[in-house]
SEFI-571399 format. One record per residue (C-alpha): residue in three letters; residue number from 1; x, y, z. Coordinates in nm, 4 decimals. Layout:
SEFI-571399
    r    k         x         y         z
  ALA  NUM         X         Y         Z
...
//
This chain:
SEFI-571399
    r    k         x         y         z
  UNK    1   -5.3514   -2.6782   -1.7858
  UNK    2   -5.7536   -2.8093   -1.7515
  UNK    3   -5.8439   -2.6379   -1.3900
  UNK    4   -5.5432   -2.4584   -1.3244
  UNK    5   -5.5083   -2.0865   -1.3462
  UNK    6   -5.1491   -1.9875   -1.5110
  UNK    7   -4.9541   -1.6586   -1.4306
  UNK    8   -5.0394   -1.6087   -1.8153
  UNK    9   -5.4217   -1.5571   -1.7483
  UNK   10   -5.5274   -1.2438   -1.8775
  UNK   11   -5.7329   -1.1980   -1.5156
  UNK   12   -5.3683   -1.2101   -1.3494
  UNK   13   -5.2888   -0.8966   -1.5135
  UNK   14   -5.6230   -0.7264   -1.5152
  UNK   15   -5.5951   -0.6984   -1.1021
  UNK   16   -5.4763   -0.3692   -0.9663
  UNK   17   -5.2312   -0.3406   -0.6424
  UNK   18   -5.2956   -0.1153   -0.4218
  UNK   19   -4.9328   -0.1185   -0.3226
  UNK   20   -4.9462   -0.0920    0.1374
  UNK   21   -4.5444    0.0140    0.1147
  UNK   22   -4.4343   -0.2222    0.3161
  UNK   23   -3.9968   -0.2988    0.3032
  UNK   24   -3.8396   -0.6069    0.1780
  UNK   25   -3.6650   -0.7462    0.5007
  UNK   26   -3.2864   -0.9479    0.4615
  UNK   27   -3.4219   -1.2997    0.6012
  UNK   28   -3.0324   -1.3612    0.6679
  UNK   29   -3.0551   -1.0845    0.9320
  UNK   30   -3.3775   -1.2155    1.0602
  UNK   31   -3.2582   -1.5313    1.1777
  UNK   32   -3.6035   -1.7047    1.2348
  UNK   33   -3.5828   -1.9654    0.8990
  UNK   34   -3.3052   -2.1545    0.6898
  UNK   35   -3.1647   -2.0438    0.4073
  UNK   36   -3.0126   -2.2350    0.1086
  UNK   37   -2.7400   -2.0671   -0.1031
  UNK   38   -2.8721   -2.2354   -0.4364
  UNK   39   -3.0084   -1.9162   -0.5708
  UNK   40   -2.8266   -1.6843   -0.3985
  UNK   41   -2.7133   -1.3886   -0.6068
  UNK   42   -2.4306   -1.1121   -0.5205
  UNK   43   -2.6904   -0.8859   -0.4078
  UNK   44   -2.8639   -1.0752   -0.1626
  UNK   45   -3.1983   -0.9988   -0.3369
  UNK   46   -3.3081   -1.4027   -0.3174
  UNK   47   -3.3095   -1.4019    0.0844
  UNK   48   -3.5423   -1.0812    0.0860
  UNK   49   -3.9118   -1.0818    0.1688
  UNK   50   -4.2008   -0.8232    0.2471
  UNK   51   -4.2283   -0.8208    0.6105
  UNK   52   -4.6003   -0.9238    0.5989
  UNK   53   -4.5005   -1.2153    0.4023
  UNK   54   -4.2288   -1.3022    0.6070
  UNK   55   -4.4782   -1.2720    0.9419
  UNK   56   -4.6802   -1.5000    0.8219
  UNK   57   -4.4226   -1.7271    0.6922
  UNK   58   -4.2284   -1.7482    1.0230
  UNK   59   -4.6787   -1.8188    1.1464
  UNK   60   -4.6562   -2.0957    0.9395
  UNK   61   -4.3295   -2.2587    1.0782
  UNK   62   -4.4724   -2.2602    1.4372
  UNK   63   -4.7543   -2.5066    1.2827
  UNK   64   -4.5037   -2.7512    1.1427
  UNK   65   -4.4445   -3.0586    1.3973
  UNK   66   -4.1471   -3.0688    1.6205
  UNK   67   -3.8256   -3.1523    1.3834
  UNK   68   -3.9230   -3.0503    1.0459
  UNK   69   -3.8134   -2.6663    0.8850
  UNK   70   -3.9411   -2.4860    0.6023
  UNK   71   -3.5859   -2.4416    0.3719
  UNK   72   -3.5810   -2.0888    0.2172
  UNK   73   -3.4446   -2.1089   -0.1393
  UNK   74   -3.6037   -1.7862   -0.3116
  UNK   75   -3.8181   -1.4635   -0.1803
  UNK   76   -3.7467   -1.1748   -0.4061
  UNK   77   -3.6175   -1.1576   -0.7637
  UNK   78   -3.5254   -0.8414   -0.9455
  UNK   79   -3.7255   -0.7550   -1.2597
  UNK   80   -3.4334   -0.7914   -1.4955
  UNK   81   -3.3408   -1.1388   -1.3419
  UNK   82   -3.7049   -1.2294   -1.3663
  UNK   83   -3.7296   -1.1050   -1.7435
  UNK   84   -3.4121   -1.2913   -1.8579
  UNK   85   -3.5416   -1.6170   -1.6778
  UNK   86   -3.8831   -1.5878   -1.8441
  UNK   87   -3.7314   -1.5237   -2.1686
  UNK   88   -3.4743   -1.8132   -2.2015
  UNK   89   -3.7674   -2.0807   -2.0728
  UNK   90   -3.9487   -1.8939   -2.3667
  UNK   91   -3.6726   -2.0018   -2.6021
  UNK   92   -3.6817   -2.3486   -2.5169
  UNK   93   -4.0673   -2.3943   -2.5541
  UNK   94   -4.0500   -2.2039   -2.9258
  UNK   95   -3.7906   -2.5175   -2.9939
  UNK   96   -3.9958   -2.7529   -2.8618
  UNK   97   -4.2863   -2.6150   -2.9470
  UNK   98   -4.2223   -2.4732   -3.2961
  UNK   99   -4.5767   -2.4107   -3.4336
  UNK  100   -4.7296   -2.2412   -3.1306
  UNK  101   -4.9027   -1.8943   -3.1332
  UNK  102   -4.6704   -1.6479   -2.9204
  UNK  103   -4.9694   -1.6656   -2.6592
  UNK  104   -4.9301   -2.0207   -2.6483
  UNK  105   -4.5396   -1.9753   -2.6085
  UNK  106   -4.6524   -1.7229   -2.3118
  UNK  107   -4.8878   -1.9871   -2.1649
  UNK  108   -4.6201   -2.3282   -2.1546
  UNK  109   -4.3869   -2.0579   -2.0474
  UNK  110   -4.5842   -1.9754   -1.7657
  UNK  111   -4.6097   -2.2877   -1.6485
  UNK  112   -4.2706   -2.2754   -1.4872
  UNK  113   -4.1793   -1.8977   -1.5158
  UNK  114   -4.3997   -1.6395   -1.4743
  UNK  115   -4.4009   -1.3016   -1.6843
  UNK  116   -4.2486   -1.0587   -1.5774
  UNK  117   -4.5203   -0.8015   -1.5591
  UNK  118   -4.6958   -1.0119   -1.3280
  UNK  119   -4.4293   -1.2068   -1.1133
  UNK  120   -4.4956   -1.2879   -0.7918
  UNK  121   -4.1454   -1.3310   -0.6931
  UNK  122   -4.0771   -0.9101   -0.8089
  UNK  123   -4.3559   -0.8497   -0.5797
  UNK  124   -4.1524   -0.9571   -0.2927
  UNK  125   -4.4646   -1.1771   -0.1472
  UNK  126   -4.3427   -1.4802   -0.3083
  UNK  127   -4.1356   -1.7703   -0.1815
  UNK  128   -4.0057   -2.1180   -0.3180
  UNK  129   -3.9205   -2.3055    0.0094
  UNK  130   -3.9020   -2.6670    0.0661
  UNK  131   -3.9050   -2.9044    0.4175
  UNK  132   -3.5777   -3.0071    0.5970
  UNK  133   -3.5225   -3.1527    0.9121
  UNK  134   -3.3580   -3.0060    1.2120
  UNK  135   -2.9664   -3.0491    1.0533
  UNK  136   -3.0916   -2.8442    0.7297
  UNK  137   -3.1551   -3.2250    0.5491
  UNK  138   -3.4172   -3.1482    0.2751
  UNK  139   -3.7115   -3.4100    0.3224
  UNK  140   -3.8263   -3.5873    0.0044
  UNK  141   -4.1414   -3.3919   -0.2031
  UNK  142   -4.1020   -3.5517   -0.4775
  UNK  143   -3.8421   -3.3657   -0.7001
  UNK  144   -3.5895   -3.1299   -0.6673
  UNK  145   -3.7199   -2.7444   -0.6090
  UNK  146   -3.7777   -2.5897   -0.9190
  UNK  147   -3.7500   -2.9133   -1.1285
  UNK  148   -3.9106   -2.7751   -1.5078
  UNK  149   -4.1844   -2.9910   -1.6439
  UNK  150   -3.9770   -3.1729   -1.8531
  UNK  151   -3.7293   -3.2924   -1.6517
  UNK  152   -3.9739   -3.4313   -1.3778
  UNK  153   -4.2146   -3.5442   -1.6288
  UNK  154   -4.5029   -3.3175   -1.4695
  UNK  155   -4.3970   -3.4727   -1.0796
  UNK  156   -4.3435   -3.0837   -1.0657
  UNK  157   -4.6795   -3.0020   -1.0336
  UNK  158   -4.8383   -2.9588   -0.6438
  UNK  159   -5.1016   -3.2508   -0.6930
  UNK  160   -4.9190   -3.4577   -0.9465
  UNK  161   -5.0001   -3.7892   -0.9775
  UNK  162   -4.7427   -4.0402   -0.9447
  UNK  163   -4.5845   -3.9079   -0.6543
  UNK  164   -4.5421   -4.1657   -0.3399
  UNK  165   -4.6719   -4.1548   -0.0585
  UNK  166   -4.4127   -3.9698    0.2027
  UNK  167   -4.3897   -3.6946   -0.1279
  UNK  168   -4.7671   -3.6472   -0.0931
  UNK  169   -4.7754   -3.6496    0.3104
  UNK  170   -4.4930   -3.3575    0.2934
  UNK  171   -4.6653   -3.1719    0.0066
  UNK  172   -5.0264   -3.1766    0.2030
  UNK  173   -4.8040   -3.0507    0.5392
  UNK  174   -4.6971   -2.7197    0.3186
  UNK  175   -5.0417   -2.6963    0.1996
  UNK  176   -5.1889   -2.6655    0.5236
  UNK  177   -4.9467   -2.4798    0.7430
  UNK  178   -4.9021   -2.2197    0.4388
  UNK  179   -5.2571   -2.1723    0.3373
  UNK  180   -5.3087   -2.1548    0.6918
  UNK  181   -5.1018   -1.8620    0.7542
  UNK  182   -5.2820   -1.6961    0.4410
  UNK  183   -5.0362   -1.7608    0.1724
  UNK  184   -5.1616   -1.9885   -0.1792
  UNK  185   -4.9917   -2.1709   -0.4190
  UNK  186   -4.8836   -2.1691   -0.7536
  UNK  187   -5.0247   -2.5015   -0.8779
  UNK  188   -4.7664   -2.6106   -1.1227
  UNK  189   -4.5017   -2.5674   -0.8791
  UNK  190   -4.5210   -2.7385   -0.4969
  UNK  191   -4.2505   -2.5348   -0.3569
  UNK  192   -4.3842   -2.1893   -0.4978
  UNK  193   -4.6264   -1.9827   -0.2297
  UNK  194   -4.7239   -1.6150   -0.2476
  UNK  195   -4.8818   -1.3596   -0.0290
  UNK  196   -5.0208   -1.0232   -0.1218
  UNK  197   -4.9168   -1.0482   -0.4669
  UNK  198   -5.1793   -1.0049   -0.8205
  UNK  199   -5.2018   -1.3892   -0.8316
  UNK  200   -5.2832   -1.4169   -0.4389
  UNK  201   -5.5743   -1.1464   -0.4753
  UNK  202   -5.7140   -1.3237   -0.7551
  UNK  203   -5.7079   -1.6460   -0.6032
  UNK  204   -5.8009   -1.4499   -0.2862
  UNK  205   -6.0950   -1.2786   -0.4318
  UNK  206   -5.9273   -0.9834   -0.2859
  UNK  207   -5.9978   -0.6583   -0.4668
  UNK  208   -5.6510   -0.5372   -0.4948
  UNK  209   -5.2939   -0.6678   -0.4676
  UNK  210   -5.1050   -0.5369   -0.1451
  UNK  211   -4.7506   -0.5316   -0.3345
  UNK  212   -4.6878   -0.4015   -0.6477
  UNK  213   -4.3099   -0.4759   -0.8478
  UNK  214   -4.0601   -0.3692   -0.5099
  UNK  215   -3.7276   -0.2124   -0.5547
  UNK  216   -3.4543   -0.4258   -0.5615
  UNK  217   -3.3215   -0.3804   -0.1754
  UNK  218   -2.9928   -0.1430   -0.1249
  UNK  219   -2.6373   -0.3010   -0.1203
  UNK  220   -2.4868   -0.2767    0.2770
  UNK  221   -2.3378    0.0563    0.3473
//
């Protein structure tokens, strides 16, 4: 973890939101980016984003060269789905991991799934997204989105080594059409960008978080 700041870092937490009230908008009614149905849950909460984020997400799109799509897996994640995530990836570092401190346990943890009480994805500014081409093909980036640690040997990680060289050229086109359009990434994972939320300030330098933890959005009427 040398260099890299994890959701773990006490300085994550220590940054206030100053929380701007903005809604979560249904991405699925917006119409202006793809959607995959890989995380989709009976609410609809994974195709839900704050409207700032999603303004500048749709910015970022226009930058991409003629063809190529961002592909929207996740935006929002309710808290309980969030805690139950963080918790069973918690489980399977204590196995692994069997003498580790419980911050330590918090820290590998938070390598792939951030604590709750911090989350990005709660926050509603957070998205994992991925390239595709204009039939909804995903392009190659190296491994599958969210890939744990483990499984891709590290290849999960935004400037992994190791990677070739059409992997690299795809993960350096995110990099600069998303930080572009103001968003920043979550270094252990290349499909994982956030806007607004405690990480994003802190990386930011921005005094305060925009979005605090949003409401789950309403079931249709």
């Amino acid at each position: 973890m040398t260099d890299i700041i994890t959701l773990a870092d006490p300085r994550v937490a220590a940054v206030t939101h100053d929380e701007c009230g903005e809604p979560l908008v249904d991405l699925r009614d917006d119409g202006r980016l793809r959607l995959d149905a890989r995380q989709a849950d009976d609410e609809g909460s994974y195709a839900h984003l704050r409207a700032g984020a999603l303004h500048r997400l749709v910015r970022a799109q226009r930058l991409l060269p003629a063809g190529i799509r961002f592909l929207v897996v996740e935006g929002y994640r309710p808290p309980d789905l969030q805690r139950r995530y963080f918790e069973q990836y918690a489980a399977t570092m204590r196995q692994a991991h069997r003498d580790a401190a419980p911050e330590r346990i918090r820290e590998l943890a938070s390598a792939y799934i951030s604590p709750p009480e911090v989350a990005p994805h709660v926050s509603g500014g957070a998205v994992d997204l991925t390239l595709c081409d204009h039939a909804g093909r995903e392009l190659p980036l190296g491994t599958e989105v969210n890939a744990t640690p483990e499984e891709s040997a590290g290849a999960c990680r935004t400037d992994a080594p190791g990677i070739d060289a059409e992997a690299r050229e795809y993960r350096a086109l995110l990099r600069r059409v998303l930080t572009t359009a103001g968003f920043v990434n979550y270094p252990t994972e290349w499909w994982h960008w956030s806007y607004g939320d405690r990480y994003w300030a802190l990386l930011r330098r921005v005094p305060a978080a925009r979005y605090g933890p949003a409401d789950p959005p309403r079931p249709p009427a």
